[in-house]
N, CA, C and O of each residue as an XYZ file, in Angstrom:
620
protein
N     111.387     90.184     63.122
C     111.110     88.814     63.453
C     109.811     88.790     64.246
O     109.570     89.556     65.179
N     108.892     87.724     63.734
C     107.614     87.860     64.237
C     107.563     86.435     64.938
O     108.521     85.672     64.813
N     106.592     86.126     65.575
C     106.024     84.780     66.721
C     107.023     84.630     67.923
O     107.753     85.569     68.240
N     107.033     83.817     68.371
C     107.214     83.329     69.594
C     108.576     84.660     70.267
O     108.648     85.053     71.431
N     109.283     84.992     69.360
C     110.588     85.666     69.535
C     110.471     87.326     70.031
O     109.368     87.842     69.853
N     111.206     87.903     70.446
C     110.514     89.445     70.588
C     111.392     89.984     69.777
O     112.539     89.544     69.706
N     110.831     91.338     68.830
C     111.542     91.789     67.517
C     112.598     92.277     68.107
O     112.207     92.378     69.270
N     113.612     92.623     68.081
C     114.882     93.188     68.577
C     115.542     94.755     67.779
O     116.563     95.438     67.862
N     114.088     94.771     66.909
C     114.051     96.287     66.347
C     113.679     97.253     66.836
O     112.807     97.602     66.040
N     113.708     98.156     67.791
C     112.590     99.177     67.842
C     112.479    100.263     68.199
O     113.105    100.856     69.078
N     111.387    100.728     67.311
C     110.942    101.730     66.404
C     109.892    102.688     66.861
O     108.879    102.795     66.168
N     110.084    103.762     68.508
C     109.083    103.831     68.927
C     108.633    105.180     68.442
O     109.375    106.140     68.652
N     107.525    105.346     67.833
C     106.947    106.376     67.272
C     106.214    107.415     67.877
O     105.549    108.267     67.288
N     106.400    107.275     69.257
C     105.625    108.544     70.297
C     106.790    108.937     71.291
O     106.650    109.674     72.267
N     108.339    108.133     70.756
C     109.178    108.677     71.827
C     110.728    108.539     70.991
O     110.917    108.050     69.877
N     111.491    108.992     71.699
C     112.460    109.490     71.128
C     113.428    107.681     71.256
O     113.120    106.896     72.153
N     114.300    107.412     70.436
C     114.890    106.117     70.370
C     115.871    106.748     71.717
O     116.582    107.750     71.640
N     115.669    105.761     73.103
C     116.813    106.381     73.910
C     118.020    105.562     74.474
O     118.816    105.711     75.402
N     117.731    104.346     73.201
C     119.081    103.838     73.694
C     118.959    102.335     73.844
O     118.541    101.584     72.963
N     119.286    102.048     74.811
C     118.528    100.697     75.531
C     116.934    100.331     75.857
O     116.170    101.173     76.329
N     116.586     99.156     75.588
C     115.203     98.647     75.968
C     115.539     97.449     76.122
O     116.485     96.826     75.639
N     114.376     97.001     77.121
C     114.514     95.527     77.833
C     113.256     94.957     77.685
O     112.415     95.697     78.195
N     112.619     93.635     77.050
C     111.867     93.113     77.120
C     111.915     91.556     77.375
O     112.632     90.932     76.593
N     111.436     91.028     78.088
C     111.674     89.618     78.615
C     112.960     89.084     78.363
O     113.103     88.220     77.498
N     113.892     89.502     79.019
C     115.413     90.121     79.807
C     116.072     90.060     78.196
O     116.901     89.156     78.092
N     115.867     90.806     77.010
C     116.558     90.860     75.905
C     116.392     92.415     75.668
O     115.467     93.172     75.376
N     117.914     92.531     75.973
C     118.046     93.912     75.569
C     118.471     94.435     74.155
O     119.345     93.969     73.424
N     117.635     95.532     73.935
C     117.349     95.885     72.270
C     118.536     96.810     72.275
O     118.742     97.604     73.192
N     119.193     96.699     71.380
C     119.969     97.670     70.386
C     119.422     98.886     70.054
O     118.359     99.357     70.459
N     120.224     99.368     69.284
C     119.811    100.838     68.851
C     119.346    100.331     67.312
O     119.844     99.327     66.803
N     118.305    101.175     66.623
C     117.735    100.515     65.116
C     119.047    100.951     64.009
O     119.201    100.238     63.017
N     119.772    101.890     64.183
C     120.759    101.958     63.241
C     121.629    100.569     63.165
O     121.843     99.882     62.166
N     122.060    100.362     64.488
C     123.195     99.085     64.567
C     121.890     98.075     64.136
O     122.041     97.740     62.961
N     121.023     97.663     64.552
C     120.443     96.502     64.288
C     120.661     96.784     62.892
O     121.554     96.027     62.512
N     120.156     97.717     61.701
C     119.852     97.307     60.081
C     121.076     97.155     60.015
O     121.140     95.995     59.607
N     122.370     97.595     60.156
C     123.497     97.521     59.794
C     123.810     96.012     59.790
O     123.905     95.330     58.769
N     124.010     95.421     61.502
C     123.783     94.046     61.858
C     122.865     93.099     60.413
O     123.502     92.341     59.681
N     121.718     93.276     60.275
C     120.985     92.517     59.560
C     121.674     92.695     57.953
O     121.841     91.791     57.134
N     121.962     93.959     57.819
C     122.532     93.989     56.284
C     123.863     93.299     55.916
O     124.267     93.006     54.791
N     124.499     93.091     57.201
C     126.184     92.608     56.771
C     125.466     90.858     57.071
O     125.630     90.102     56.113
N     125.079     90.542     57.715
C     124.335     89.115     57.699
C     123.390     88.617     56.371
O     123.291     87.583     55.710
N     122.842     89.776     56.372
C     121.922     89.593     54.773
C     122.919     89.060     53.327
O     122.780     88.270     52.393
N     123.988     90.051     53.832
C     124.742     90.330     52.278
C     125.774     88.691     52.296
O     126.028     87.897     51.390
N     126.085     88.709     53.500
C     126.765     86.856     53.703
C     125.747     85.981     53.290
O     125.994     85.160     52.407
N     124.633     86.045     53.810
C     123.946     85.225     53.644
C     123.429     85.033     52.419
O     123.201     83.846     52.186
N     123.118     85.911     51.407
C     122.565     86.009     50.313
C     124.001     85.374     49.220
O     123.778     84.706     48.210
N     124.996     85.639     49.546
C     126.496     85.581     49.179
C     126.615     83.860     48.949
O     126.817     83.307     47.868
N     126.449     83.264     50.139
C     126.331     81.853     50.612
C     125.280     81.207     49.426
O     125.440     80.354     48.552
N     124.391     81.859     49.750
C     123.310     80.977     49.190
C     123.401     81.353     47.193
O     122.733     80.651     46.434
N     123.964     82.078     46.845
C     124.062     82.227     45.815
C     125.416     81.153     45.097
O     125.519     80.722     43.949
N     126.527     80.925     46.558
C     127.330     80.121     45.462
C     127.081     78.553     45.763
O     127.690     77.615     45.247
N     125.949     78.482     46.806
C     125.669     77.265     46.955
C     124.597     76.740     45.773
O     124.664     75.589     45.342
N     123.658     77.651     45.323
C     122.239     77.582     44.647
C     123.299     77.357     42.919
O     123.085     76.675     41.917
N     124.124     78.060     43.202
C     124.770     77.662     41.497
C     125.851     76.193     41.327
O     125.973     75.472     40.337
N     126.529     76.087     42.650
C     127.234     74.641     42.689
C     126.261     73.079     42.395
O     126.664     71.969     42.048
N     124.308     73.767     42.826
C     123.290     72.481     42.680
C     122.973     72.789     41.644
O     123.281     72.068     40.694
N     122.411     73.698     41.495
C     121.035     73.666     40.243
C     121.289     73.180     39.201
O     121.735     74.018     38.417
N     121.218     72.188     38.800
C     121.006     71.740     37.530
C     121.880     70.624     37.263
O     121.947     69.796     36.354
N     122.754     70.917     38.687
C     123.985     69.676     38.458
C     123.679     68.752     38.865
O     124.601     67.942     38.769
N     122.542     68.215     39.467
C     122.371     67.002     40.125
C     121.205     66.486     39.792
O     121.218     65.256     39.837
N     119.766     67.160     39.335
C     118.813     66.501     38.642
C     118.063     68.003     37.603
O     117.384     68.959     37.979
N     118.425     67.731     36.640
C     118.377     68.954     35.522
C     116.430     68.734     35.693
O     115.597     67.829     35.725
N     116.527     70.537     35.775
C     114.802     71.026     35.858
C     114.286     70.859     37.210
O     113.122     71.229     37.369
N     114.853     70.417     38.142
C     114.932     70.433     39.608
C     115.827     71.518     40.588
O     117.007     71.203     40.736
N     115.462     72.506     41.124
C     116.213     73.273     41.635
C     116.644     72.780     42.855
O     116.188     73.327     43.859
N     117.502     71.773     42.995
C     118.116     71.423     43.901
C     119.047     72.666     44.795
O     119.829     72.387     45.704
N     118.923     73.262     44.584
C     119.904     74.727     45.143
C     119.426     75.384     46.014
O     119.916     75.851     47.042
N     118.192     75.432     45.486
C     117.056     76.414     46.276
C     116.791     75.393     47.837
O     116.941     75.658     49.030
N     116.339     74.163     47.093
C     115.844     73.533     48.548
C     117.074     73.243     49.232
O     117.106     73.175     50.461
N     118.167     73.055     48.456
C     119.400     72.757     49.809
C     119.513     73.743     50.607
O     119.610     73.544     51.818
N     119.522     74.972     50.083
C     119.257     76.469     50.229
C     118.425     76.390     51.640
O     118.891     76.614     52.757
N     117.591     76.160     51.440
C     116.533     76.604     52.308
C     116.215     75.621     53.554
O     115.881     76.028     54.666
N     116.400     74.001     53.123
C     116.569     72.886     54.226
C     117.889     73.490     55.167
O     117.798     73.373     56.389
N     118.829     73.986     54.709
C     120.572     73.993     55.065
C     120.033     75.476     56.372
O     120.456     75.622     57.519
N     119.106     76.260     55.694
C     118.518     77.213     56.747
C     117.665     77.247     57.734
O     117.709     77.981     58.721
N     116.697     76.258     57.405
C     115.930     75.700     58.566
C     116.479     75.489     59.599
O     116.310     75.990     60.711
N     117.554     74.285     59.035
C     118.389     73.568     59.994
C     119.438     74.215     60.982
O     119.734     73.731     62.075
N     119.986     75.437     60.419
C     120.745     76.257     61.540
C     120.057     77.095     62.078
O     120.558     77.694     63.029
N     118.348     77.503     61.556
C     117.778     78.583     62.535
C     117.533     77.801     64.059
O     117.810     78.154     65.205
N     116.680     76.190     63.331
C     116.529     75.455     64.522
C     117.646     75.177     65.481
O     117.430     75.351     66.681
N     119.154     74.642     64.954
C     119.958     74.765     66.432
C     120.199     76.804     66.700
O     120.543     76.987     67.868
N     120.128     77.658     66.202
C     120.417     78.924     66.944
C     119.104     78.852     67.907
O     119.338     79.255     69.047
N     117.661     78.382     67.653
C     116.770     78.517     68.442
C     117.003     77.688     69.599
O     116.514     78.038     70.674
N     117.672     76.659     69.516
C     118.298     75.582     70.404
C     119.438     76.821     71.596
O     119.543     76.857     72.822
N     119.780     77.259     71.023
C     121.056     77.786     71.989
C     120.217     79.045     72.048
O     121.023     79.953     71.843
N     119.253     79.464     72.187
C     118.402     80.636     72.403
C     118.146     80.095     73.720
O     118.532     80.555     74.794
N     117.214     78.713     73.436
C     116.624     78.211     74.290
C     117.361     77.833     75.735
O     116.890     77.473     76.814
N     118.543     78.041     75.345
C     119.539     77.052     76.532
C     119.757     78.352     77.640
O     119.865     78.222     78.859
N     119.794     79.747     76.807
C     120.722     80.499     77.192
C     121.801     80.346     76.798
O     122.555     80.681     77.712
N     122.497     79.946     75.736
C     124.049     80.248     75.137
C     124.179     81.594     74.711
O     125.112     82.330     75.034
N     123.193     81.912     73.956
C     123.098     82.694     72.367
C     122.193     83.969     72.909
O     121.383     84.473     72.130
N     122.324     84.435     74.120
C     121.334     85.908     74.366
C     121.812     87.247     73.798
O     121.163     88.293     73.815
N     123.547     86.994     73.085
C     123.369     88.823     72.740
C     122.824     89.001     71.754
O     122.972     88.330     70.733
N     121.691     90.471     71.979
C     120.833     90.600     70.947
C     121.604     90.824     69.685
O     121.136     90.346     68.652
N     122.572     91.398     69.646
C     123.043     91.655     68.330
C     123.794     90.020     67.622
O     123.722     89.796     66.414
N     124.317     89.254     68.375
C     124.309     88.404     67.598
C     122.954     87.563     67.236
O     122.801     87.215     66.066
N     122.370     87.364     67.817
C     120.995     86.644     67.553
C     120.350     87.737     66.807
O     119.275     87.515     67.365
N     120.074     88.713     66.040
C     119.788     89.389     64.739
C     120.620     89.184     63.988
O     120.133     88.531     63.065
N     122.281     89.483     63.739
C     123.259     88.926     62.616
C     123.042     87.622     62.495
O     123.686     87.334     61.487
N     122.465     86.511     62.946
C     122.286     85.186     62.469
C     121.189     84.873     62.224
O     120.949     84.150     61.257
N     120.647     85.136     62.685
C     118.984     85.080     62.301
C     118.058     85.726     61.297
O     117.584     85.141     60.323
N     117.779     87.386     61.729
C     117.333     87.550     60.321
C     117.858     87.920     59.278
O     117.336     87.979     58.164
N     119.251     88.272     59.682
C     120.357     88.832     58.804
C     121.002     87.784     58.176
O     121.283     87.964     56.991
N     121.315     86.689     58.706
C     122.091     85.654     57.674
C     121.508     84.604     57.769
O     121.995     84.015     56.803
N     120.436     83.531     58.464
C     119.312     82.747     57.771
C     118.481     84.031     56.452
O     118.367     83.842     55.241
N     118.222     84.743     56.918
C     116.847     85.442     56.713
C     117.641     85.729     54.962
O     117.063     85.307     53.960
N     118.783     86.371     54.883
C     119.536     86.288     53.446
C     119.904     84.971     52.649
O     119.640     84.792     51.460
N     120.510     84.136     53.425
C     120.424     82.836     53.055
C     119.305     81.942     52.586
O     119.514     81.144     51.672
N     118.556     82.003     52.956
C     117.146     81.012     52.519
C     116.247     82.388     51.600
O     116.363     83.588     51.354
N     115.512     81.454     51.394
C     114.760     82.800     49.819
C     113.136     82.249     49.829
O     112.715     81.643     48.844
N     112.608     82.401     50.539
C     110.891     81.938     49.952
C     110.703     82.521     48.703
O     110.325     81.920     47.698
N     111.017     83.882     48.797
C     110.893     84.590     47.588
C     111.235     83.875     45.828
O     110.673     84.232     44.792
N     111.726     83.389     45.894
C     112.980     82.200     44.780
C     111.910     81.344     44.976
O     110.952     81.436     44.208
N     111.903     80.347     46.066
C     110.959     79.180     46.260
C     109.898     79.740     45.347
O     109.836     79.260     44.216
N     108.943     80.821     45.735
C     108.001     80.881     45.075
C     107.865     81.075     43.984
O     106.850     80.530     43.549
N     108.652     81.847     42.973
C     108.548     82.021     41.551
C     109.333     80.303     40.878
O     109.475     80.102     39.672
N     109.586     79.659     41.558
C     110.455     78.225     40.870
C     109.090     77.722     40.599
O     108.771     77.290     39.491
N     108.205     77.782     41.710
C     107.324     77.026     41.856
C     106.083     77.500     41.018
O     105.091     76.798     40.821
N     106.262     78.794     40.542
C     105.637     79.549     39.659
C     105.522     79.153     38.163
O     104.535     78.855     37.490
N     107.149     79.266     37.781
C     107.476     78.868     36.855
C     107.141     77.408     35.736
O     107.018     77.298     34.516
N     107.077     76.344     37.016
C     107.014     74.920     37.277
C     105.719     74.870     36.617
O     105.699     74.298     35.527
N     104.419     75.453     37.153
C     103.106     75.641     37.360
C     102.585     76.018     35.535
O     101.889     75.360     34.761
N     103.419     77.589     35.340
C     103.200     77.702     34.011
C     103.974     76.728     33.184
O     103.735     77.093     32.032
N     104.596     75.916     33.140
C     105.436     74.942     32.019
C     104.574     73.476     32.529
O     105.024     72.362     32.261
N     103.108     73.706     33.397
C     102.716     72.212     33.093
C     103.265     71.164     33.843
O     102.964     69.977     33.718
N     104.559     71.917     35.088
C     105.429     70.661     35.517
C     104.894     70.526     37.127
O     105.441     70.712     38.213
N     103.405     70.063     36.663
C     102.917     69.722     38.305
C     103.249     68.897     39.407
O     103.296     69.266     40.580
N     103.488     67.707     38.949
C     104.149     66.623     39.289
C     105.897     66.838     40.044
O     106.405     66.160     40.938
N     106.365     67.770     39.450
C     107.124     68.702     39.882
C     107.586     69.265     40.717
O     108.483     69.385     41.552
N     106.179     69.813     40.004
C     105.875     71.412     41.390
C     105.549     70.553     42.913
O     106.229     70.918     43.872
N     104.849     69.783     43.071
C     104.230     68.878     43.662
C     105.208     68.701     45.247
O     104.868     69.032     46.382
N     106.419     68.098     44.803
C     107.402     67.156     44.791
C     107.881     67.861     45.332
O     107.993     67.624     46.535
N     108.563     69.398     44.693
C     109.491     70.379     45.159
C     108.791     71.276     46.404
O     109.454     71.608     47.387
N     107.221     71.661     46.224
C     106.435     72.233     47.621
C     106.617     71.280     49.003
O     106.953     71.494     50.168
N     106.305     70.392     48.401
C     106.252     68.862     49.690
C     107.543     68.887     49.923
O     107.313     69.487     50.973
N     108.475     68.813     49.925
C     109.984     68.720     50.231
C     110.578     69.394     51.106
O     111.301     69.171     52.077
N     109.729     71.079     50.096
C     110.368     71.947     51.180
C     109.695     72.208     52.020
O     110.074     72.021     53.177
N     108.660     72.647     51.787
C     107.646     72.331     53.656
C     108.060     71.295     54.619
O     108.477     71.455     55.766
N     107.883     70.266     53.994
C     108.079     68.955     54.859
C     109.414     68.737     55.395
O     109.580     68.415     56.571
N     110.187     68.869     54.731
C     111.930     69.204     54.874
C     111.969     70.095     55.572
O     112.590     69.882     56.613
N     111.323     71.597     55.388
C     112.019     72.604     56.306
C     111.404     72.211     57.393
O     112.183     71.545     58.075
N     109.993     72.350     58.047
C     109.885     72.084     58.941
C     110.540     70.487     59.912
O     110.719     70.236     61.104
N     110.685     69.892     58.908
C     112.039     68.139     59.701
C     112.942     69.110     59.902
O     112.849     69.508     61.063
N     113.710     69.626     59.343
C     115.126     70.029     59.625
C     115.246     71.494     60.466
O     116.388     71.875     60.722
N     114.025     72.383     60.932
C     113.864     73.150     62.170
C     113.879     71.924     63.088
O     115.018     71.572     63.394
N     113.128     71.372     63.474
C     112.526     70.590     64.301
C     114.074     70.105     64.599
O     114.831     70.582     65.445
N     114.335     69.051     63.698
C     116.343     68.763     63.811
C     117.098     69.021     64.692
O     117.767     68.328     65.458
N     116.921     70.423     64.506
C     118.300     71.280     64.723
C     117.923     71.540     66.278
O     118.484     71.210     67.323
N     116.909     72.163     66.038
C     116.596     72.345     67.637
C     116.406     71.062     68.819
O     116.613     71.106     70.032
N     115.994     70.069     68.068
C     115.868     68.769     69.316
C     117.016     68.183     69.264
O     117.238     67.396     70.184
N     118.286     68.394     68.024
C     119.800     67.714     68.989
C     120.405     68.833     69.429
O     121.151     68.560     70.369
N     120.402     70.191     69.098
C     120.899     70.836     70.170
C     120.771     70.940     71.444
O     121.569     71.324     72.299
N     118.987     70.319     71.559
C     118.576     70.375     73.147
C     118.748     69.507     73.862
O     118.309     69.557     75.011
N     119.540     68.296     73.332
C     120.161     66.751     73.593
C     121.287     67.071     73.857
O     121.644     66.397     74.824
N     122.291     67.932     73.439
C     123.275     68.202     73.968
C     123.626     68.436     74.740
O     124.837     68.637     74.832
């Protein structure tokens, strides 16, 4: 996890992994438990988003991947309230704030997907489309971070 957050991985290459580390009072895990952490979050998350992405796509406006962006709005929206309860101090153990974050947003939502839809869209001519579905989800994900985190912080 990169910006504002401190990675909760680490990987020090001039010293021996010894256990505990503390950086702006978040104490790091060991890197075995963290991938483990991120992989059982990954594999839910990827799990989720796969039977959610097949309950939309196609069922609600055919040639529109409605799946993907529910997909990915539905992830915004819970990274922003976990960043909310980051922010409060609810949510400091590091290991849960990696199992939800990059392990099960980070599996759950797919840029990767986003981008080849939008690929796809592009080669079949469907600009207007493509257009529609970029603007949505930019504009959407970033509304629905923003969301999550300003009524959690109302709470």
């Amino acid at each position: 996890m990169r910006g504002n957050g401190p990675c909760l991985i680490h990987f020090p290459f001039r010293e021996r992994i010894k256990g505990l580390y503390t950086l702006t009072g978040i104490t790091y895990i060991s890197a075995v438990k963290s991938i483990l952490l991120i992989g059982l979050g990954s594999f839910i998350g990827g799990v989720l988003r796969h039977l959610l992405s097949c309950c939309l796509n196609d069922s609600v406006i055919k040639g529109f991947p409605v799946g993907t962006l529910a997909v990915n709005l539905a992830g915004c929206f819970l990274i922003g309230i976990l960043y909310g309860f980051f922010d409060r101090g609810t949510l400091i153990n590091p290991e849960l704030r990696i199992f939800l974050t990059i392990g099960l947003c980070g599996g759950f939502t797919t840029f990767s997907t986003f981008m080849n839809e939008n690929f796809l869209m592009a080669q079949g001519a469907q600009f207007f489309t493509l257009l529609l579905y970029a603007v949505l989800s930019l504009a959407g994900g970033f509304l629905a971070v923003w969301l999550g985190y300003t009524l959690l912080k109302a709470v």
